[in-house]
N, C-alpha and C positions, 0 to 999 in steps of 0.2 A: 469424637471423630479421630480417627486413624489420616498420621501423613506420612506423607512418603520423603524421604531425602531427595533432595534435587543435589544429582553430582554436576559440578563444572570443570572442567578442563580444557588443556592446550590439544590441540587435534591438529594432524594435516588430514584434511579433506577439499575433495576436488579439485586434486593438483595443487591445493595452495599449501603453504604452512602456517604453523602460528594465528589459526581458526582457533573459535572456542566455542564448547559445547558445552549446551545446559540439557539437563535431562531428568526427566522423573518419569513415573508409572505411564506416563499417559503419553506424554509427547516428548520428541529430538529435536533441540533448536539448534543451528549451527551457523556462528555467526563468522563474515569474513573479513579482515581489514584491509586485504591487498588489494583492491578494486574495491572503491565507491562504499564500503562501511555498511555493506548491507546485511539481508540472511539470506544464506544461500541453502537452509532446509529449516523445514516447520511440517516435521513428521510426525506419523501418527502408524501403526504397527506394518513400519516398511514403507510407509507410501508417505509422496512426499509432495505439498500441495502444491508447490511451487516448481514455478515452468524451470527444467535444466535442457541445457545447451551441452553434449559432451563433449561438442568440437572447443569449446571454450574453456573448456576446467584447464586449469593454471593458465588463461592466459591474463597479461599484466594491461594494464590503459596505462602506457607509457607517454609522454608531454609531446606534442607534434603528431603522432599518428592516426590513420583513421581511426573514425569513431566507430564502433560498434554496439550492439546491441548487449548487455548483460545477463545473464542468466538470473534467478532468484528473485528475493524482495526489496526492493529498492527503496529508498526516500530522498527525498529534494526539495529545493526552495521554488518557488514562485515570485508572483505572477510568471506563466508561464512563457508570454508572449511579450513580457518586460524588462524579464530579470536577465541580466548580462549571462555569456556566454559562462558558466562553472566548472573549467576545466580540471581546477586541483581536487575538484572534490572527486572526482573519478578518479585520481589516483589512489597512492595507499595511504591507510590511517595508523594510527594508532587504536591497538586492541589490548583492554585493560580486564583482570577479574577483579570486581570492584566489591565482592558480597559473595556469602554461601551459595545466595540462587542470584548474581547479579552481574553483566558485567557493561561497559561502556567502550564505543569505539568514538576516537576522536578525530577530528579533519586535522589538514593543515591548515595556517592563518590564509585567507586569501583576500590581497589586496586586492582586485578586482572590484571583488562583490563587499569588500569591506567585511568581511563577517568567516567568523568559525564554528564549524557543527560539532553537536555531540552526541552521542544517539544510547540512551538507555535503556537495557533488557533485563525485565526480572521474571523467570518461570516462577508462577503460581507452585507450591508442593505439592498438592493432592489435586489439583487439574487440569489442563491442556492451557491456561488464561496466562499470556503472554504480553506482558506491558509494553510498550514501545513508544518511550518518550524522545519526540526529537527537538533539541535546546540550539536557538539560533543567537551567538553572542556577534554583538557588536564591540570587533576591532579597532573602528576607524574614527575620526577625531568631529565626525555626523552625524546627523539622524539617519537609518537606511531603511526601508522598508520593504519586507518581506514577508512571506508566506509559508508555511509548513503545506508539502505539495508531496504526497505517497505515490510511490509510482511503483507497487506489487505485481511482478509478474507469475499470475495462477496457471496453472497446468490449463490448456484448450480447450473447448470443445464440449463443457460443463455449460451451468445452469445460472446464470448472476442472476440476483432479487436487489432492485432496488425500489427502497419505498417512495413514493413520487409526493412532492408536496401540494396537498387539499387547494392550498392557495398560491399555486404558482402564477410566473409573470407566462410562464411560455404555453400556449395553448393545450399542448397534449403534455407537458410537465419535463419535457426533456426536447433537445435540440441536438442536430447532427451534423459535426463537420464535415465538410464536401472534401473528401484525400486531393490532396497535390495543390487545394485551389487557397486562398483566403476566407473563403465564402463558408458559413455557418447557414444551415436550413433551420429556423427555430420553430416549424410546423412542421416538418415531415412527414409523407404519405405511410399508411398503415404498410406492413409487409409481415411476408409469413414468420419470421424469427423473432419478431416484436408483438409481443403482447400484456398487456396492461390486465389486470384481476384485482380486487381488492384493495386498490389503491397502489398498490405495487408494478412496474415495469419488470418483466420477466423477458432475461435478453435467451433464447431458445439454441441458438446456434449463431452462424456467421452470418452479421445483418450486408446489407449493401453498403455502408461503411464503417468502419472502423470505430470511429471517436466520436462519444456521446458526453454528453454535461448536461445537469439535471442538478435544478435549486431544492436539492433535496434536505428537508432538515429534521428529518426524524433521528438521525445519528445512529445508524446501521447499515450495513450493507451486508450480501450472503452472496455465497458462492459454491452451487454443487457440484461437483468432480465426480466423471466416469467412474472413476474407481473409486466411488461412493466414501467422500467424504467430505465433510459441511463445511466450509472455513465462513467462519463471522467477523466483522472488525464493527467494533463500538467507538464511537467517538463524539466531542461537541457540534453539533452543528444548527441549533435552535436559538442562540441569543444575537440577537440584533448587531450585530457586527456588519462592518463592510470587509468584502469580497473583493479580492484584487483582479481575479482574471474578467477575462471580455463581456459574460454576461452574470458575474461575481455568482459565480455555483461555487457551492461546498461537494458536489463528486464530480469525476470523469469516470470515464469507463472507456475502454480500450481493445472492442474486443476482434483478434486478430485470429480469422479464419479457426480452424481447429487446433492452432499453434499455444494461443495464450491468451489471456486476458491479463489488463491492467486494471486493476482497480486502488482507486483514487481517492480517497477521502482528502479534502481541500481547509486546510487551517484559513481564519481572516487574515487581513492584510495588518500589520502589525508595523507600528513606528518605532523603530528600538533606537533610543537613546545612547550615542555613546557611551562605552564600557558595560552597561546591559544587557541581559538575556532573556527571551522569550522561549514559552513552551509550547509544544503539542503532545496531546497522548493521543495511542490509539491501542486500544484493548483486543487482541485477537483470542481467538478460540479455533481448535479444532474438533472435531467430533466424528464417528461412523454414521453415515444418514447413504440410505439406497438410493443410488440415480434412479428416477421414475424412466423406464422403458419409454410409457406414452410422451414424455416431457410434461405431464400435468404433477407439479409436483403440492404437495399439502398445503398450503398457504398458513393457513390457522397454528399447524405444527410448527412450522419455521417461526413464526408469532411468539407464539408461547415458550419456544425456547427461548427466542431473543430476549425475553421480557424477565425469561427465571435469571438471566445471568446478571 
């Protein structure tokens, strides 16, 4: 087997500085530290999966100002509707080249939440398969408990596959937050942009709300993009763990008109013992796969790729 070099470097990209880039035959990872420690590209020949903003390139999340939204791939702590406000983590990190193909952005210490992130990236050589470990250390002199909580913003207007679980608690396998209210619908009425096939939830376009959760525990999720290309995240989501958020799902899903989708893979709730550290991976991939014109996209294909990786 033939591999390819993955080169890494310092880059200014999208306004920022002091970005770094991993790269090999297949795919362009471009990670950011001056805003929130995310990836602000996971491309594939030009095209780049992940929602940009250009009114936002270079702008900073400085302490006091409004909040805005982010561009790129994001990650965060949980429970969502528990965990104290996480201001410093939206500020800048530290970005380190840690390895040939590898590099790690760190937070600041935040007394708040008790706890400091660290988030590691290694591009696979010879294929698109992008590690993505996020390490929750406990700083503070207690137990804290927390959540590894992915909050990836995808280009719009594409094709999410989530697999629904056989045994779920919620009647049709997924539940819908009602915007602006408290109120969770955990049986929602069928509609044209929702439809289920093979066990799978296929989100089609813009449903009538936004925010879905689903006890989903096959540990995959897919995502097809207009400009035809497959993004997969692999991760654990089958052992018996407790779940921190309201109806302890392992995904959300997010998906916002033809602007963007959030997709979610949801780590358990984790008791971290002061001075230790807990993990999350999540394994991405990109790939070239054609937007189905009809929206009926292969099912079985998507399947058997998930499975060869």
């Amino acid at each position: 087997m033939s591999f390819s070099q993955v080169s890494i470097k310092k880059v200014n990209a999208f306004g920022y500085d002091n970005c770094i880039e991993l790269k090999n035959n297949e795919v362009t990872v471009i990670l950011d530290p001056n805003v929130g420690g995310r990836i602000l590209a996971f491309q594939r020949n030009g095209k780049n999966i992940l929602f940009e903003n250009p009114d936002l390139n270079g702008k900073i999340w400085e302490k006091g100002m409004p909040k805005f939204e982010v561009s790129g791939g994001r990650f965060d702590i949980g429970p969502e509707k528990t965990a104290p406000y996480r201001e410093s983590f939206h500020n800048s990190w530290i970005g380190e080249i840690t390895g040939r193909n590898s590099a790690r952005l760190t937070s600041q210490k935040d007394s708040l939440t008790g706890v400091q992130l660290m988030r590691d990236f290694i591009l696979s050589d010879n294929s698109s398969h992008l590690k993505c470990i996020q390490h929750i250390k406990n700083i503070s002199n207690k137990v804290q408990n927390y959540a590894h909580w992915s909050r990836t913003f995808a280009k719009g207007g594409g094709i999410c596959l989530v697999p629904l679980n056989p045994k779920s608690r919620l009647p049709k396998g997924y539940a819908m937050y009602q915007r602006n209210t408290t109120l969770i619908d955990y049986n929602p009425p069928q509609e044209e942009n929702l439809r289920v096939r093979d066990g799978i939830l296929e989100m089609l376009g813009t449903p009538s709300q936004p925010k879905f959760v689903m006890d989903s525990n096959a540990g995959w999720l897919a995502y097809n993009s207009k400009d035809d290309l497959l993004f997969i995240k692999k991760f654990k989501a089958n052992e018996p763990n407790t779940y921190g958020d309201v109806l302890s799902n392992q995904v959300s899903i997010w998906y916002f008109k033809e602007e963007k989708c959030e997709i979610e893979p949801i780590g358990p709730l984790e008791s971290i013992q002061p001075g230790k550290t807990v993990s999350f991976t999540e394994d991405w991939w990109l790939m070239d796969y054609k937007y189905p014109t009809d929206k009926t996209i292969n099912l079985n294909e998507i399947t058997t790729i998930i499975n060869s990786l």
